[in-house]
Residue, then its C-alpha position, 0 to 999 in steps of 0.5 A: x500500500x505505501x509504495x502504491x500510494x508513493x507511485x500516485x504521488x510521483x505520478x500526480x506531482x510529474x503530472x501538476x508540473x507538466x500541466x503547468x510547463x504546457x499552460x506556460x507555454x500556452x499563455x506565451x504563445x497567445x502574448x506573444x501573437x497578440x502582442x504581434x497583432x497589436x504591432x502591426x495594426x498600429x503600425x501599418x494602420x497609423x502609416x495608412x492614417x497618415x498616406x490618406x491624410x496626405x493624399x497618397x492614398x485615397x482608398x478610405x476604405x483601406x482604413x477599415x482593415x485597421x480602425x473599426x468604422x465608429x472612430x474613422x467617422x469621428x476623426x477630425x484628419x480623416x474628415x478633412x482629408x475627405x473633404x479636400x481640407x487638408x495642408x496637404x491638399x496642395x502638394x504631391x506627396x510622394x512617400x513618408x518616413x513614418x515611425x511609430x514608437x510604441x509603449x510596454x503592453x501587456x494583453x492577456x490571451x481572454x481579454x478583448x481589448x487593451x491600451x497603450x502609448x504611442x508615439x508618432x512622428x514624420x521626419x521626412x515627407x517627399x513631395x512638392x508643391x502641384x504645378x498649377x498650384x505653386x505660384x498661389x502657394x508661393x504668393x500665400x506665403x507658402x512652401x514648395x515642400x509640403x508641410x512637417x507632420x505634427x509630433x504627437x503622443x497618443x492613448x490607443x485603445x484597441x479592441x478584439x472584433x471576431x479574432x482581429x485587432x483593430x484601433x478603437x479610439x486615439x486620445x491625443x495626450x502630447x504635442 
């Protein structure tokens, strides 16, 4: 009976620590995906913000993929850049240097949504003045290269919406 019941015990005990190696691991992998996820929705889907306002891209509906509708409504930037409102309205912007600086997250693999710190900045844009357009830029005042993107620091809340990240709401929190 004693080595019996010791044969259970080591059984059960070598059992308990692989259950919790197998459950480690687990939670790893999904932080890890999630985290992955989360990366490349804030920084493709604040590249694809900053092209649209820019006039590189004019796909609106491209933003979908990164924004759930709701915010892309309520977006100041994007309804100027629909509107044709934008300081970039006068320029052909070619291409951007678009760099994201991102904050420490942690997301556990039950939860549906989480938030962060970003950073945001454009240290260089390529592009010029259109052509009918320089003489009345120049006159106003203006640049032949288009404006500097504005700096800012952002609070992004991110929400799961059928198994995919997508950008619920910016906070603007700095200059």
């Amino acid at each position: 009976m004693k080595y019996l019941r010791r044969g259970i015990w080591y059984v059960a005990g070598r059992l308990l620590v692989i259950c919790l190696v197998v459950g480690l691991m687990i939670t790893a992998f999904y932080y890890a995906m999630n985290l992955t996820n989360i990366q490349i929705i804030l920084k493709d889907g604040m590249a694809s913000r900053a092209k649209y306002i820019m006039g590189i891209t004019e796909d609106a509906g491209e933003l979908s993929k990164y924004f759930q509708a709701v915010w892309l409504e309520t977006d100041d930037m994007i309804t100027a850049a629909a509107q044709g409102n934008t300081p970039y309205a006068d320029y052909n912007v070619r291409g951007i240097d678009h760099r994201l600086e991102m904050g420490f997250l942690w997301v556990w693999p039950w939860e549906n949504s989480t938030s962060l710190d970003i950073s945001e900045k454009i240290p260089r844009i390529d592009g010029r003045v259109k052509g009918l357009k320089a003489d009345e830029v120049l006159a106003a005042g203006g640049d032949v290269y288009p404006p500097m993107w504005p700096e800012a620091e952002y609070k992004v809340l991110l929400a799961r919406e059928n198994g995919q990240w997508k950008i619920r709401r910016l906070t603007k929190t700095g200059p």
